[in-house]
N, C-alpha and C positions, 0 to 999 in steps of 0.2 A: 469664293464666289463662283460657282460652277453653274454650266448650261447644256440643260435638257439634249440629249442626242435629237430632238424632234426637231427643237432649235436650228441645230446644224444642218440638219437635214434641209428645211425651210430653207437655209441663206446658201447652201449648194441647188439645190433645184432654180433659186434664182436665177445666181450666176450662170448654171447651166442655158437658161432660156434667154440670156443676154448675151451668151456668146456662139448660140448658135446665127443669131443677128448677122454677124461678123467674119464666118466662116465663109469663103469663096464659094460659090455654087457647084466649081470642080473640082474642090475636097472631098474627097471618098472619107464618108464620117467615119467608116467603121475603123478606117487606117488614124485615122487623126482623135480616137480615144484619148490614148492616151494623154495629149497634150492637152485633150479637153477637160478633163479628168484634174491634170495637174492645175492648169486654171484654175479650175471652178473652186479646187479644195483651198489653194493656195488665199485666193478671194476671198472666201469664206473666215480663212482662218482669221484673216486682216477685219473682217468685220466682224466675231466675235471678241476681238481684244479690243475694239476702238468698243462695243458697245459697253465691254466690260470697266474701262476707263471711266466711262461716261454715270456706270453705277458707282463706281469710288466716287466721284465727283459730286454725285447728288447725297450720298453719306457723307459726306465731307461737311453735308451744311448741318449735319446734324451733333457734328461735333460746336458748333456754334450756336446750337438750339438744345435740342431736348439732350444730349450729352452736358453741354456747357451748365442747364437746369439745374443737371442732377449734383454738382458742383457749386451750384448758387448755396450763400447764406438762408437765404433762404427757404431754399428747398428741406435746408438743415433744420431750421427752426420748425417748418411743416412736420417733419420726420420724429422732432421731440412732443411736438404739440399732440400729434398721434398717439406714441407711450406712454403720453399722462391720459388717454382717454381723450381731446380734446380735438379730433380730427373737424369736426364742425365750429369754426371758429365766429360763425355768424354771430351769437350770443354774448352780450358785453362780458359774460364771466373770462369766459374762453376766448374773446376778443383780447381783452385785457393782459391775460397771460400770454398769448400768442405774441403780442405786442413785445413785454417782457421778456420774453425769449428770443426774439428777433432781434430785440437791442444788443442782447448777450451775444447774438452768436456774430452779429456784426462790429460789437465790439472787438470779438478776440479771429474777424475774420485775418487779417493782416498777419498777425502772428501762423495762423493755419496754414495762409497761405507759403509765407516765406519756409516755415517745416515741409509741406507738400514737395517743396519745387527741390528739397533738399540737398542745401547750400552746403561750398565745400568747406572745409573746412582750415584752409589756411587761404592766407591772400595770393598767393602764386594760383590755385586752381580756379580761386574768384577770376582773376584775371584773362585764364586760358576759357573761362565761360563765357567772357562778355566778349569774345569775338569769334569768330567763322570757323570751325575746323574741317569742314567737309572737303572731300578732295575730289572737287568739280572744278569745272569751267571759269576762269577768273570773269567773262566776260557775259556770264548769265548775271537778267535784271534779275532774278527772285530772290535776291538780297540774303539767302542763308548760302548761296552758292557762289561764295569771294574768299580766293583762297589769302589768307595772312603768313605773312612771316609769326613765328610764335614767341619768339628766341629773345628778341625785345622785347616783347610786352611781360614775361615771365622775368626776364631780369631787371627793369624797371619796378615791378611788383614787389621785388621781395627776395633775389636773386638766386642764389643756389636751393636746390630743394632740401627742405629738411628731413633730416636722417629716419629709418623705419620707425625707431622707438619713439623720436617726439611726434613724426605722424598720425603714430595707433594711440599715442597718449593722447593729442591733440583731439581723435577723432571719439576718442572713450569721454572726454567733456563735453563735446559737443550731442552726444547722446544722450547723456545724463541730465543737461539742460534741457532736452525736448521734452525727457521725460518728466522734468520738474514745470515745465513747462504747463503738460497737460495735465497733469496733477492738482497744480493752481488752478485751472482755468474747472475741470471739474467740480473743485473746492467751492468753487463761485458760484457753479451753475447750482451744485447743493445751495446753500445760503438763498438764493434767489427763489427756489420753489419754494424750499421750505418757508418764505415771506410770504408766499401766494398765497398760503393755507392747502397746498397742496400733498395727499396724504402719504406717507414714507413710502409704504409700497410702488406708488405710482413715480415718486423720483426715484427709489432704486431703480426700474424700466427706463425713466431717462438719462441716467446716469451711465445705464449701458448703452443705451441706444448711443450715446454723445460717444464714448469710449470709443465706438465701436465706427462710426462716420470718421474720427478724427483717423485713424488708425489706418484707413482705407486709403486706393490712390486713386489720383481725379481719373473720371471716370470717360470724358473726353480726351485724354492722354492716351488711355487703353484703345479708344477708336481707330484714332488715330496711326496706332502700331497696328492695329492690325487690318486697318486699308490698304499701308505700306506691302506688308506682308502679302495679303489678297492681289495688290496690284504685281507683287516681281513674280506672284507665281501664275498669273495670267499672262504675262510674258514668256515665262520657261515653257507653258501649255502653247504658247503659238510658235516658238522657236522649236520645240517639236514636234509638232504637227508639218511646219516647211522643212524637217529634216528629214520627218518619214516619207512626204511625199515628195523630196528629191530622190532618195534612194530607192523608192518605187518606178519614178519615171527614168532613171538612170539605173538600171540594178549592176551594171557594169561597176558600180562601186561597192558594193554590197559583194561580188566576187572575189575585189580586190582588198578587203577586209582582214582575206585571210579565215573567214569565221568559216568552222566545217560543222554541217547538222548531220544527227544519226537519221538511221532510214525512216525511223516511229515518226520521227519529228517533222518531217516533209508527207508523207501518205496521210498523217492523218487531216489534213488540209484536200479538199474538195477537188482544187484545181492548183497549176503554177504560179494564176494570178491570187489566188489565197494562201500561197505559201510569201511569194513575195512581199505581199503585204505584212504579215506578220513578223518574217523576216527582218522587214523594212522600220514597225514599228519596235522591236525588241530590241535593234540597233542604236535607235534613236532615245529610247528608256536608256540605254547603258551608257551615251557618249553624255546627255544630259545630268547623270552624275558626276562627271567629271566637271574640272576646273571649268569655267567659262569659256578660256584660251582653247581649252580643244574644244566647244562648241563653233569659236569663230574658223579655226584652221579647218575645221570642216568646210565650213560656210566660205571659206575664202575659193575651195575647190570646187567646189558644186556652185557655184554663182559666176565662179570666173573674175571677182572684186575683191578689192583689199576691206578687210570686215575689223582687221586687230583695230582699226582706232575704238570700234564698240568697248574695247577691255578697260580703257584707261574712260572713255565716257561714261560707265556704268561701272565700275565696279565698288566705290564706296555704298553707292545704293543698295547693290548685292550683300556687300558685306554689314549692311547695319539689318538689311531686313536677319544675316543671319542670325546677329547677335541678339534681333527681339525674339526669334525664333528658339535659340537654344542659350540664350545666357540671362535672361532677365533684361534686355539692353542695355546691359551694362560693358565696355570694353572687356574685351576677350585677347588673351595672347595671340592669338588666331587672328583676332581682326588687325591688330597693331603689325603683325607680321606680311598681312596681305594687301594693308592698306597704306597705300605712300604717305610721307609725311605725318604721318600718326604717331610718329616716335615721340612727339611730348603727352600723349596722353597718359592716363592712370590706368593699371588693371581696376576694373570694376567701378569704375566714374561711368555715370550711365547716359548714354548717346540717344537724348528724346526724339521722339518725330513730330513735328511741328506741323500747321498747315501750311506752313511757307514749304519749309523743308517738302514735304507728300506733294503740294502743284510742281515742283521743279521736278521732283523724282518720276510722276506721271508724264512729262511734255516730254524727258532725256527717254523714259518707254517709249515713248508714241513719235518721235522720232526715228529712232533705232526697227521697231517695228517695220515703220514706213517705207523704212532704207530696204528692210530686208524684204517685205514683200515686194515692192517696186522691183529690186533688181535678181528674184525669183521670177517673177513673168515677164521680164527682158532676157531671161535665161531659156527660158522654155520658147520664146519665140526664135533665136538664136541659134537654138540648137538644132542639130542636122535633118529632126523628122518633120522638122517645123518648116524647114529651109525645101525639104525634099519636098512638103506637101503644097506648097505656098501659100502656109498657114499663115493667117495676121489677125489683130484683133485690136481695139481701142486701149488705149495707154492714158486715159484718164483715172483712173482710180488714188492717184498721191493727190494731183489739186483738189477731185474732189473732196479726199479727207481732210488736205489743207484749209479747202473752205468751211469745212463745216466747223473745224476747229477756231477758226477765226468767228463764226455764230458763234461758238460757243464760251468768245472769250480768254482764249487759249496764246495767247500772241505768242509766247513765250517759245511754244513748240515750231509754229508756222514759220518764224526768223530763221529757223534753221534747215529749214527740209530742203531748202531749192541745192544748198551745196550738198547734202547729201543723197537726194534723188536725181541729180541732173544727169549724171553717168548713164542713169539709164532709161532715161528719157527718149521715145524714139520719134514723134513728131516735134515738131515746130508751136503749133498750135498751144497743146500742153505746155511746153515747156516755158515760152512765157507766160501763162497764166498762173503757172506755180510761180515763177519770178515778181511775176506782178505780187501775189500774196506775200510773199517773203516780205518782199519789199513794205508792202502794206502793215506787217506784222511788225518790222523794224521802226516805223511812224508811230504804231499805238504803242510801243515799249515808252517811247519818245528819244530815238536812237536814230532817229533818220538822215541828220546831218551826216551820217555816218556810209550811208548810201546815194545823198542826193545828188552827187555828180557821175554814178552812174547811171540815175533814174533820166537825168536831163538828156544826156547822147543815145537814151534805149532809142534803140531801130522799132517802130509800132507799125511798121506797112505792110504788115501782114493782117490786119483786121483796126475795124474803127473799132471795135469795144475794147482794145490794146492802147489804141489813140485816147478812149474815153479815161483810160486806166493810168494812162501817164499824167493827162492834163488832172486829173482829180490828187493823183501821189502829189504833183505839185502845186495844186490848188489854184492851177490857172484859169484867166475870166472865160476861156472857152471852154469849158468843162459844159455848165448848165446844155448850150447850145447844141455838143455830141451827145447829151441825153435824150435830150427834146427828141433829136431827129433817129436815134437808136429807136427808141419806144415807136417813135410815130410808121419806123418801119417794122416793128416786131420784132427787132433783133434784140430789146429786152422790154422781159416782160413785168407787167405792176408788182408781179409779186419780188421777180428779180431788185426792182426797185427799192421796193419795201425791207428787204432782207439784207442785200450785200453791204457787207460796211463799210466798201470803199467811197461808194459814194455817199457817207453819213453826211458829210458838209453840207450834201448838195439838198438833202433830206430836210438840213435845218431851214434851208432855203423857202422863199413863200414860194413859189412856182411849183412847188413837189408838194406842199402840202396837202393840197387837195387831193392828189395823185394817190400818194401813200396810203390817207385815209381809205381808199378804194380795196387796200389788201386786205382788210376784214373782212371783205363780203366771200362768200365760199368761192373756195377756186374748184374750176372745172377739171375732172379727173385726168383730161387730156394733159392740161398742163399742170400739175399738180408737182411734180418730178423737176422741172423746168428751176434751170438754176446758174449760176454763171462760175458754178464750178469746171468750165471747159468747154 
């Protein structure tokens, strides 16, 4: 899922016009490029990947809709009703048989299905299917992301594995039955047209067509992998885009590489800032093929932050995108060797991607992301030309993608950012309102007990919309009251109202309702922007 250079271009000229806002009046801009530069791309990059997120997500629904279709009984019966000529089923003829064929194909949908999903074939691997094996987070809700012991459940099953020879014989029956399987099941569908008065030629067409649908794999599965796919490499595209443009604003690393160029290789570039650049970017192509670990020990140095917990957070997700990529998704010695805890799996037992699976894998992205762009432009502000020039600029950009993530549903991701962005959080302001969301994010999991005696001690006398944000986390009678008087001073506004989901309670409330109804009518382009992301 790739975007336009014009794209990019757009969401830098942005950025650019939002942080000249920001620059001190006695910044000499021409001195302070570079950091502008670093900004704006760095920014940029964070909001190409959140928008690219945002398109897996809306394909997402489509694997529940017009992929799930293409999957329906259904659709299958349509699909024969066609081959016999019969696309127009208006007609009691072609009603009738339509009818007839959709009994058949939901008769033997159960069986289809259970072949599709195809089952293992001894009860030890039944076993290791019907629990968790991904090696994430024991403490993420998305319910495919809880790690098990395996060890019991495979030896309650059925205990030692059985030997190569009774396995390939095992699995040579169980093939032979699909195939007797579909054999019958076409045997039927003959006998049933041929009832219809339906003429031979037209059931040989559906007798392939049927062949030919059973044979196939669901086709919301295929989606599905390759979101996954689309999404880890929208990831690797923004972790090198922040690699090239650290080693462009720091080229002191880039000398220290060790990498030597011929003289063709430097002259034919324009200028030193078009050698760097390409320098910068060719570096970042070559460390991006390596293992991940040397992506982060980069990142560890260029950021000045400990980056390894990324490897053990992300790397099953890496490692299944690679297996849908070069194995069929089916377990790879490769993956078994890369991936911890995966010593009970099979070579070539195939590791589906789920839509449970794909939201958890997109929130542990958009997290990771988060972390890294965040404590990229806490670098760049830090760093010595930033320090020399007394460069500064707004450190909202994590809450607001916190919040928009929380619109959007997201909780999963937002529980986590405040420990991972806090480090390099440089106001007060921000940094509770990332806390407040976390917090928020922890409540719609329904995990909040889990936070609410730190919610009750939070310090809020830094601002009443902090005050408004605890009383609402805990649902106290003074919540309504810090609304009223926010709004009536304009420190939040109707659409604010209308949008934040922290105060959804207060929403359910009669006193807001009339309020809320007010955010249909068009907002004024002044405040259009207006949000209580910070």
């Amino acid at each position: 899922m790739g975007y336009a250079p014009e794209s990019r271009a757009t969401r830098e000229s942005l950025h650019l016009s939002e942080i000249f806002t920001y620059v001190d009046d006695g910044v000499p801009m021409e001195a302070a490029q570079p950091i502008i530069r670093a900004w704006v791309r760095v920014s940029a990059a964070l909001d190409d990947f959140m928008s690219s997120q945002d398109a897996v997500v809306e394909l997402m629904q489509l694997a529940h809709t017009e992929a799930a279709r293409l999957d329906s009984d259904e659709y299958i019966a349509q699909k024969l009703c066609e081959s016999l000529g019969r696309a127009d089923i208006s007609g009691p003829a072609s009603r009738s048989i339509f009818e007839a064929v959709a009994a058949f194909v939901e008769m033997t949908g159960a069986v289809r299905s259970a072949r599709r999903a195809n089952p293992p074939s001894d009860g030890q691997e039944q076993a290791a299917d019907e629990v968790a094996t991904d090696d994430m987070d024991p403490q993420s809700e998305s319910g495919v992301i809880v790690q098990v012991e395996i060890a019991d459940t495979l030896v309650s099953a059925g205990g030692a594995e059985a030997d190569e020879d009774a396995q390939a014989e095992s699995e040579a029956l169980a093939d032979e039955a699909a195939e007797a399987a579909v054999e019958a099941e076409v045997k039927a569908l003959n006998d049933l047209l041929v009832s219809q008065g339906i003429p031979a030629e037209a059931v040989f067409r559906a007798l392939t067509q049927y062949w030919r649908l059973e044979r196939r794999g669901p086709r919301s599965a295929l989606l599905l992998e390759s979101l996954l796919i689309s999404a880890v490499s929208q990831f690797e595209t923004f972790v090198a885009r922040v690699i090239s443009e650290s080693l462009y604003f720091s080229p002191q690393m880039l000398k220290e590489s060790g990498r030597t160029f011929a003289f063709h290789e430097v002259t034919k570039h324009k200028n030193i800032e078009a050698f760097t650049e390409a320098a910068a970017d060719d570096y970042a192509d070559k460390l991006m093929r390596e293992p991940m670990s040397k992506w982060l020990k980069f990142l560890n140095t260029s950021l000045r932050q400990d980056s390894m917990w990324v490897d053990d957070y992300l790397n099953e997700i890496l490692q299944r995108r690679h297996i849908h990529v070069h194995a069929g998704g089916r377990v790879s010695a490769l993956y078994i060797e890369n991936t911890r805890n995966a010593g009970h799996l099979k070579i070539g037992k195939r590791m589906p991607v789920t839509a449970e699976y794909l939201h958890a894998a997109l929130d542990r992205l958009a997290v990771v992301v988060l972390f890294i762009s965040q404590a990229s432009l806490f670098a760049i502000r830090e760093s010595k030309l930033a320090k020399s020039l007394g460069f500064d600029a707004e450190d909202g950009k994590s809450n607001e993608v916190a919040f928009e993530l929380l619109i959007e549903g997201r909780p999963g991701a937002v529980a986590e950012i405040f420990e991972r962005v806090n480090p390099s959080i440089w106001t007060n302001s921000t940094r509770e309102h990332v806390r407040a969301n976390s917090w928020l994010a922890m409540k719609m999991l329904g995990r909040f007990d889990e936070v609410r005696a730190d919610v009750e001690v939070w310090d809020v006398s830094l601002s009443e919309r902090l005050s408004l944000a605890k009383a609402c986390l805990l649902e106290t009678p003074d919540a309504q009251g810090l609304l009223d008087r926010l709004m009536a001073a304009g420190e939040i506004s109707v659409l604010d109202a209308a949008i934040w989901p922290l105060l959804e309670p207060l929403r359910r409330a009669q006193g807001l309702v009339a309020i809320t109804a007010e955010a249909d009518k068009p907002v004024p382009a002044s405040t259009a922007g207006e949000s209580l992301s910070g």
